[in-house]
C-alpha positions, -999 to +999 in steps of 0.1 A: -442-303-309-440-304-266-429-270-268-456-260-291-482-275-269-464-255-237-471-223-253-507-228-263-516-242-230-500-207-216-514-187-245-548-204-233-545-203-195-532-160-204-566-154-227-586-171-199-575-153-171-578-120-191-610-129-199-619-135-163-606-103-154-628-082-182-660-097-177-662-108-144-661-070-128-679-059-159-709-083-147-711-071-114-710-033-120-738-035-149-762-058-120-754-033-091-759+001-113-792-006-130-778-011-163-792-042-163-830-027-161-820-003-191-804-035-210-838-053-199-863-028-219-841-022-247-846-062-256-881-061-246-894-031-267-873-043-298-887-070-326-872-103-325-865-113-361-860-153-364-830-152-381-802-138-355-820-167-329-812-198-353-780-181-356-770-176-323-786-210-311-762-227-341-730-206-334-735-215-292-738-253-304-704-253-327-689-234-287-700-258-268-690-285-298-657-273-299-649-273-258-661-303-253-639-318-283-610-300-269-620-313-235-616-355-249-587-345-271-570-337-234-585-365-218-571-389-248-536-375-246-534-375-206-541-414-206-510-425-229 
């Protein structure tokens, strides 16, 4: 089970930094070449319908449900 643990903690510190890697540059290129403005007017010109904001507001809760559970879990294990 240790070594199971090992390899998710890699697998998870691996996805991170990849994640990191994508997103972060991708950020700052799309707020220093006006794709940010284009992004901006393609939101604001098109209708909102109110079922994509319940789900997106419910799917961001179960996200931050599940890191924060994740987050105790390690906390528990760390004290024994």
């Amino acid at each position: 089970m240790e070594h199971m643990r090992k390899w998710f903690a890699r697998g998870g510190a691996v996805l991170t930094a990849v994640t990191l890697a994508v997103f972060v540059p991708a950020v700052a290129w799309a707020s220093t070449n006006g794709v940010y403005d284009v992004a901006d007017e393609l939101v604001r010109g098109r209708r909102r319908s109110g079922g994509i904001g319940i789900f997106a507001g419910l799917c961001c809760l179960i996200v931050v449900a599940v890191v924060v559970l994740g987050v105790v879990l390690m906390m528990r294990r760390r004290r024994r």
